[in-house]
C-alpha positions in Angstrom: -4.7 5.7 -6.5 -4.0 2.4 -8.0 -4.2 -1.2 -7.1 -3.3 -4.4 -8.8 -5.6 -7.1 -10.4 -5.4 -10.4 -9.9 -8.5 -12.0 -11.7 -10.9 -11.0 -14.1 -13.5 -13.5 -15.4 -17.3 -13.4 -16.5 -17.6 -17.1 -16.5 -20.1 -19.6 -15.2 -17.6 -20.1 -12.2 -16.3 -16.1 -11.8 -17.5 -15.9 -8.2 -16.0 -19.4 -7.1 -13.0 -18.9 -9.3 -13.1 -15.2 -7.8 -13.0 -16.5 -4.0 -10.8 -18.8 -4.6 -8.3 -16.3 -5.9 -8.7 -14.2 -2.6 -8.1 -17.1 -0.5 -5.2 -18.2 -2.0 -3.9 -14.7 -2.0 -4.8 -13.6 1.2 -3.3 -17.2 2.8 0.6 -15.4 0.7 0.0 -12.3 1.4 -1.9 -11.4 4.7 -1.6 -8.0 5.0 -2.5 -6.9 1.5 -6.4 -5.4 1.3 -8.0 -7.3 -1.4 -11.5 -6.0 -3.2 -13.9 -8.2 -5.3 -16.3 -6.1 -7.8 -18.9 -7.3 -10.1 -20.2 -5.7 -13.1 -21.0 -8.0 -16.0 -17.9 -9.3 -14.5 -15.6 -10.5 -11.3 -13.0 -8.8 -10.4 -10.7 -9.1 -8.0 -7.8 -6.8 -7.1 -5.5 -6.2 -4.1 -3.5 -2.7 -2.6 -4.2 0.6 -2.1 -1.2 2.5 -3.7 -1.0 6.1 -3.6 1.0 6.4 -7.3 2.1 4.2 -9.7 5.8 3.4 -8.4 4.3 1.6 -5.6 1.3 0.0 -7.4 4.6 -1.7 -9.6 6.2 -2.4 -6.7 3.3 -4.5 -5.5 2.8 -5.4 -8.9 6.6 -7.4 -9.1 6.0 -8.7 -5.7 2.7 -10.7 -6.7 3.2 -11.3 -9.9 5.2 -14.4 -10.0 2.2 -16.3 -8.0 -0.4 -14.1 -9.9 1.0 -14.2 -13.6 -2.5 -12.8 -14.9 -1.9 -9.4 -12.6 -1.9 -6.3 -14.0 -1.9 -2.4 -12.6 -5.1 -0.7 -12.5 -5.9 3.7 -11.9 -8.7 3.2 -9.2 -10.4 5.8 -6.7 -8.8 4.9 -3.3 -9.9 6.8 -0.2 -7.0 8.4 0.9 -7.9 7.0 4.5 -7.0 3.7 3.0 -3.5 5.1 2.1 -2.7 6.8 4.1 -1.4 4.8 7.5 -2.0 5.6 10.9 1.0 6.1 13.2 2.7 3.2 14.8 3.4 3.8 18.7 7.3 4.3 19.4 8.8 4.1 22.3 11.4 6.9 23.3 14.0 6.3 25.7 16.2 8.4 27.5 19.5 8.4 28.7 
């Protein structure tokens, strides 16, 4: 799958600058996922797209409050693509 990145940064303030970023992301978009890793450095990046069309997609939509975002190939487990059925109601006539 892919996601998008929102911050990247090995600096003496990564992980405050890193939770920071998540805040202020989570506080515009809500129902986005959003992952931090560290190795040698903090990352931070949000979605769980199943192909590339939709990782740009998310990519457009953040991009203009998050100018540093960028596309990224990631494992995703499919559970976290894959959406559960919504309840509908039928009703008959």
């Amino acid at each position: 799958g892919y996601r998008v990145q929102i911050f990247f940064d090995n600096g003496q303030y990564a992980r405050s600058e890193a939770n920071a970023i998540i805040a202020a992301f989570k506080e515009i978009y809500p129902d986005t996922p959003t992952y931090t890793s560290y190795n040698t450095s903090y990352k931070v990046s949000v979605g769980n797209c199943l192909n590339k069309t939709e990782a740009i997609m998310l990519w457009g939509k953040v991009k203009s409050n998050f100018d540093k975002a960028f596309i990224i190939k990631e494992e995703v487990p499919i559970d976290l693509i894959i959406e559960t059925p919504k309840k509908t109601t039928v009703t008959t006539f």
